[in-house]
N, C-alpha and C positions, 0 to 999 in steps of 0.2 A: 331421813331425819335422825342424825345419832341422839343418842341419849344423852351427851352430853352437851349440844346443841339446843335440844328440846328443855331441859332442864334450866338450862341459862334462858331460854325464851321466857318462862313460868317464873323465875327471879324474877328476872326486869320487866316482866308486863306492864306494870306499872311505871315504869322510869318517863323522862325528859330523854324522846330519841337524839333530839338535835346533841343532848349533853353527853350520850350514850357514844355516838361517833366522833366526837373530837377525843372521849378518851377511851378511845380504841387501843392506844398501845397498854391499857393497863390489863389488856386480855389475850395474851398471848395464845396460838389454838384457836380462837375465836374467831370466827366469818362475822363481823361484827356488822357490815353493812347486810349482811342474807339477816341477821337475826333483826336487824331494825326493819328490815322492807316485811318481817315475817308478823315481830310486832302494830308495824302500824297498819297490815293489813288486817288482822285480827280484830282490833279496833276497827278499822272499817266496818266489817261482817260482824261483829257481834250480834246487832238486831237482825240482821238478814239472814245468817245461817249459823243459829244460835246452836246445832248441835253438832255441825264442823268442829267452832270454837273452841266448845266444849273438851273438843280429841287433840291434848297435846301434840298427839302424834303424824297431824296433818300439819302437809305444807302446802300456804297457802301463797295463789299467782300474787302478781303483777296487778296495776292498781287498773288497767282499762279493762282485763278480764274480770278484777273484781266488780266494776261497775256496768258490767255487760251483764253476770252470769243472774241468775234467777234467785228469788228467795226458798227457805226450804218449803214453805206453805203455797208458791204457785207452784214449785217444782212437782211437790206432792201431788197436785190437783192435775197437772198433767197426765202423771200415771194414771188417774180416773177416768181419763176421756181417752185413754187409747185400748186395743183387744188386740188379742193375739199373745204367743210364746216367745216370737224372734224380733229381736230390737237391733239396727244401728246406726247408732249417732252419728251423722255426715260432719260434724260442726263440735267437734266436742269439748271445747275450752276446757274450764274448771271443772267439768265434770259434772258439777251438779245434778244439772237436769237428768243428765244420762244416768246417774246412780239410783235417784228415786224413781224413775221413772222403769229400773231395769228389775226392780224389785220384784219376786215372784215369775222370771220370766226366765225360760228355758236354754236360752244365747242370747249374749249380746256383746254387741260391735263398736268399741269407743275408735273415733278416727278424727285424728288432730294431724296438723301440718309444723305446727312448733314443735321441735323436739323437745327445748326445755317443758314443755307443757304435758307432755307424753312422760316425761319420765314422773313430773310429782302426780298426774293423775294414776298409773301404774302403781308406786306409792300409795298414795292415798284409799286407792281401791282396798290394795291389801291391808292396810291398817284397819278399814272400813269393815271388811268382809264379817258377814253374822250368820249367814247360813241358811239365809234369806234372798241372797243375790246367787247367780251364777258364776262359773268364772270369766272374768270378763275376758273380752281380745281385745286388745289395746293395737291398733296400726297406724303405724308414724309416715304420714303423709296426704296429698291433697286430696280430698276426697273427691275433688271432679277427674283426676289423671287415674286413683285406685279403682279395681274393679267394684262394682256395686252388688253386693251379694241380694239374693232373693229373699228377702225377710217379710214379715207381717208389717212392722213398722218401721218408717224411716224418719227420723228427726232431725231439724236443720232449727238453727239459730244465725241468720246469717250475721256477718260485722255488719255494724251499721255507722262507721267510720272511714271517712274517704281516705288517699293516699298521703295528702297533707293534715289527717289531724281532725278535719273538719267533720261536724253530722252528720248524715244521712237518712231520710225516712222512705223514700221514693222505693221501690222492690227491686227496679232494674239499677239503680244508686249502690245495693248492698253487696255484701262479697257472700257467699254467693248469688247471682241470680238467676232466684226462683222462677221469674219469665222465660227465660231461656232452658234452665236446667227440669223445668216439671215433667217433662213427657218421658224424658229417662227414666224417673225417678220413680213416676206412677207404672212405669215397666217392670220395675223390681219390684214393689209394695204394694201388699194389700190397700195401707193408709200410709199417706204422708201428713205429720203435720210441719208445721211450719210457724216459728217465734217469729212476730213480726215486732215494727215502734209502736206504741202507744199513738204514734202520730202518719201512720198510715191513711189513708184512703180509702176506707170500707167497700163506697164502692167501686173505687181504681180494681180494688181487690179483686171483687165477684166477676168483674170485666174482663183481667186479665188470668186469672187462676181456673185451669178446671178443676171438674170433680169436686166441687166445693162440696162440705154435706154438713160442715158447721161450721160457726164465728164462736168464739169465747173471747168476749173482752176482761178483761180479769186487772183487778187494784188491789192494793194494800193499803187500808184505812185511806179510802176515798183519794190517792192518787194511782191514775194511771198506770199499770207496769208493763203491761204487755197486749195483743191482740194475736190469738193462737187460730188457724185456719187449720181445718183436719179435709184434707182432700182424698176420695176413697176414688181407688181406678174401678169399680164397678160404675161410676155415676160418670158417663161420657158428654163431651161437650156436645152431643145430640139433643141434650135435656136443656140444656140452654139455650141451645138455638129454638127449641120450640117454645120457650118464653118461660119455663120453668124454672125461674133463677133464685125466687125467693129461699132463703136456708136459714137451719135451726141457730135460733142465736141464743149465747147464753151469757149473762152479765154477772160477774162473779166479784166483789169486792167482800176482802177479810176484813175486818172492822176488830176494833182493838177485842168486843167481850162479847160478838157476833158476828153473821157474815150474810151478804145480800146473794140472791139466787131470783135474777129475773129471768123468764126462758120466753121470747118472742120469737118471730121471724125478722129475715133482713133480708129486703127491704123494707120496711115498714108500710105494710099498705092502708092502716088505718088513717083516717083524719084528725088532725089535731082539732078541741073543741075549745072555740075561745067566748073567753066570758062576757055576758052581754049586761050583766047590773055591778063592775068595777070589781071589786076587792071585796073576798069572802073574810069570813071571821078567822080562819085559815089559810096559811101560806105554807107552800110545800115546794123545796129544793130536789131535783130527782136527783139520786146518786150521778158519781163521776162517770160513771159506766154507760148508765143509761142516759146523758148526754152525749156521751161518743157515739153509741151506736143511733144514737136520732130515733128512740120510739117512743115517740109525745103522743099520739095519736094511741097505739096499744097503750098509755099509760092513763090517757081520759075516759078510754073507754073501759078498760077495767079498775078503777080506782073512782070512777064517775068526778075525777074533777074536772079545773077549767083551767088554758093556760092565761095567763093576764093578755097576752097580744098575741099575733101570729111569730114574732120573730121574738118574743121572750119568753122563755123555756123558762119559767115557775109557773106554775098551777097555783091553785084557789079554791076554797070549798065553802062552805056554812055551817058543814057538819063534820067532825072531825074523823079523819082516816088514818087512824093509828097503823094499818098496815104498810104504811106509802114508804116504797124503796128508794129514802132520801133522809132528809133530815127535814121535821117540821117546825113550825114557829106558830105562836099565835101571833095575830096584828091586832097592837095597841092602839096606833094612830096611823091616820093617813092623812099626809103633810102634800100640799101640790109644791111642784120645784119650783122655783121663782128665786130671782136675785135677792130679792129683802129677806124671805125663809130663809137663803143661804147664809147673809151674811150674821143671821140672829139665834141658828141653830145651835151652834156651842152652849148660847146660856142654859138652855134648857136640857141639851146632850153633850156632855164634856167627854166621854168616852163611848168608844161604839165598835163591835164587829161591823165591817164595809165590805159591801158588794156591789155590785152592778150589771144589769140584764138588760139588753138592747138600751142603752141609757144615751145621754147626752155626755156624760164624762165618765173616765174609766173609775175603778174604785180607787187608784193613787191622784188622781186628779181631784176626783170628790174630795179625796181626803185633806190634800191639800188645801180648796178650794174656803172648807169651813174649819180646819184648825181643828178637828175631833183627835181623840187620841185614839188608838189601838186596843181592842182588847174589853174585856168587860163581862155584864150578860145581856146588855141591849146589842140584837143585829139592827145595823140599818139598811135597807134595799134601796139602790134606785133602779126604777124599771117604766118602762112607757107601756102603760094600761089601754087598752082597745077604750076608745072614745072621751077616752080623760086626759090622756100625754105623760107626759115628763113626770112623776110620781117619785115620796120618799115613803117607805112603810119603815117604820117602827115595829119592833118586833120582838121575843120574847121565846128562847128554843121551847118546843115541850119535852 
C-alpha cells in the first residue's frame, strides 16, 4: 500500500464509486479500479472488522474472501478455545482468524494457495505487527500438497463455495475436506479445529469427525455465523465406538451491549418438557444458537420451563425467568387461529413483530394473510399449543 495510494483511499472514502471509475482519467498514477475494489470493501468490513478499518495501511481482499472471512469478536473468541505455543493456518484467506488467534503464540504458519492473497496478508501482517504476535511464516501454496509441520494447533476454514459459484454446507461438499483430510491432520496436531456453516449438521458432524471434544456454535446479535469443532488427537475413535459421543457444547452469541454463554452437552440427552395447562403468563424465544444446537430438553430442565408442543421450540412459564438465554415476552392475549380472527385481526393490531413456530403458515404468509404491518412493540406468535392447536399470542418484549 503506497502512501500515496493509501491517502487517496482516506480522500474518497466517501465518494460515489460507480462516479470515481468513469472519471478515472482525471487521476493519472492512480490504480483507480484497486482503490474502488479497496473502498467498497472497507465499507463492507467496517462492522465486522472495525479495527482492520480502522489501519489505513491495510489491504483489504476481494468481496467472496470478505464474505467468508470472520468478524474480529468470533475471531477473538477463537484464540480462547485453543492451547498451545505453535499455530498453522491450513486455510488462510484474509488472515483474520490466523492473526487474532496467533496472538501470544510462539510460531506461526499462515498457508494460502492465492498468491494475490499471500502477498496482502504478508503486508498486512507487517503493518499489523505490535509486539504481541510472532513473526509470522507466510507459505504460498496448497496446504493439502505442502508438507504439514508438527504444531499444537491446526486451523482450517474450509471454502464453502462450489466450482460454479454455488453454496456449500455438506463437509465433504467444501474445499478442503475435512472427511477425508482429518487423520493426517490429527497426525501433526495436538488440536484441530475446524470453521464450519452455520448450516451444517451437528450431528452429520459427531458421526463423521473424530476426536471430537467440543462444539462452539457461535452468532453475532442472534444470527448464526459459524459452528467451530475442536478435535484433539488424544480422544480416539475407540471413545466412540464405545458409545461415548456426547461433547462439550458451547453456545456463544455476541449481542449488541451483552453476550449469551450457554455450555451443554451434544447430544442433548435430556427431555424436552411440554406444557400440559396451554400458555404461561410468560413466553420465552431460546437464542439462535440454542436452536441450532437442539437443547430444549437441557433448557426446561434448568430454566424449569415448558415448550408449547413437542415440535414448537418456545417455552412458557407463570413465573418469570429473567435469566433465560433468549429473548422474553410477556403474553397479553391468546387469540385461537380461525379464518374470521384472521380476517378481523388488523382492526385491533395494525402493526406487529411476526413469527411463527410449527404453525400452519410461515410468518410472510401470516403476514400477508391479515394485512399487519412490520415493525412496532407488539410481537405476534403463531404457534400450535400441545392440546389447543393453531394459536396467535400477543405479546409484549420484557
Amino acid at each position: 500500500m503506497q502512501a500515496e495510494l493509501r491517502d487517496f483511499i482516506q480522500q474518497h472514502i466517501d465518494d460515489d464509486t460507480a462516479a470515481l471509475l468513469l472519471s478515472a482519467r482525471r487521476y493519472p498514477g492512480i490504480d483507480v479500479p484497486f482503490v474502488v475494489r479497496q473502498i467498497e470493501a472497507r465499507r463492507q468490513l467496517k462492522g465486522k472488522l472495525p479495527e482492520w478499518c480502522a489501519n489505513p495501511n491495510l489491504i483489504m481482499s476481494g468481496r467472496v474472501p470478505a464474505e467468508q472471512c470472520s468478524s474480529e469478536q468470533t475471531a477473538r473468541y477463537k484464540r480462547s478455545i485453543v492451547e498451545g505455543r505453535t499455530l498453522c493456518d491450513m486455510t488462510g484467506g484474509m488472515g483474520v482468524d490466523f492473526w487474532y488467534m496467533s496472538e501470544g503464540m510462539g510460531r506461526a504458519i499462515y498457508t494460502e494457495r492465492d498468491e494475490g492473497m499471500c502477498e496482502a496478508a504478508t503486508h498486512n501482517f507487517h503493518a499489523l505487527k505490535d509486539g504481541q504476535h510472532p513473526e509470522v511464516e507466510v507459505r504460498h501454496g496448497d496446504g493439502q500438497v505442502l508438507p504439514i509441520p508438527q504444531v499444537d494447533v491446526i486451523y482450517l476454514d474450509p471454502a464453502r463455495r462450489a466450482t460454479d459459484g454455488s453454496r456449500v454446507y455438506a463437509m465433504e461438499d467444501c474445499e478442503p475436506n475435512m472427511v477425508e483430510w482429518q487423520d493426517e491432520l490429527l497426525r501433526h496436531a495436538r488440536m484441530v479445529l475446524v470453521k464450519l456453516s452455520p448450516m451444517v449438521d451437528l450431528t452429520d458432524v459427531l458421526r463423521k469427525l473424530k476426536g471430537v471434544a467440543e462444539v462452539h456454535v457461535v452468532a453475532v446479535r442472534n444470527e448464526c455465523k459459524e459452528v467451530l469443532v475442536k478435535q484433539v488427537s488424544a480422544i480416539t475413535s475407540l471413545a466412540q465406538l464405545k458409545g461415548a459421543v456426547a461433547v462439550a457444547l458451547h453456545c456463544v452469541d455476541f449481542l449488541a451491549s451483552s453476550t449469551i454463554h450457554y455450555t451443554a452437552t451434544f447430544p442433548d440427552a435430556s427431555e424436552a418438557v411440554v406444557t400440559e395447562h396451554g400458555v404461561g403468563h410468560y413466553l420465552y424465544e431460546p437464542d439462535v444458537t440454542l436452536m441450532k444446537a437442539q437443547v430444549f430438553g437441557s433448557l426446561c430442565g434448568r430454566f424449569h420451563v415448558k415448550q408449547l408442543d413437542y415440535g414448537t421450540h418456545l417455552m412458557t412459564s407463570e413465573v418469570f425467568v429473567p435469566d433465560f438465554p433468549g429473548r422474553i415476552f410477556e403474553v397479553e392475549e391468546q387469540i385461537p387461529f380461525t379464518s374470521k380472527v384472521v380476517k378481523r385481526l388488523k382492526q385491533s393490531i395494525s402493526q406487529a413483530n411476526m413469527a411463527t413456530r410449527n404453525f400452519i403458515l410461515t410468518a410472510d404468509q401470516f403476514r400477508q394473510r391479515t394485512g399487519i404491518k412490520e415493525g412496532g412493540e407488539v410481537y405476534l406468535f403463531g404457534a400450535k399449543v400441545k392440546d389447543v392447536g393453531q394459536m396467535l399470542l400477543k405479546c409484549r418484549k420484557k
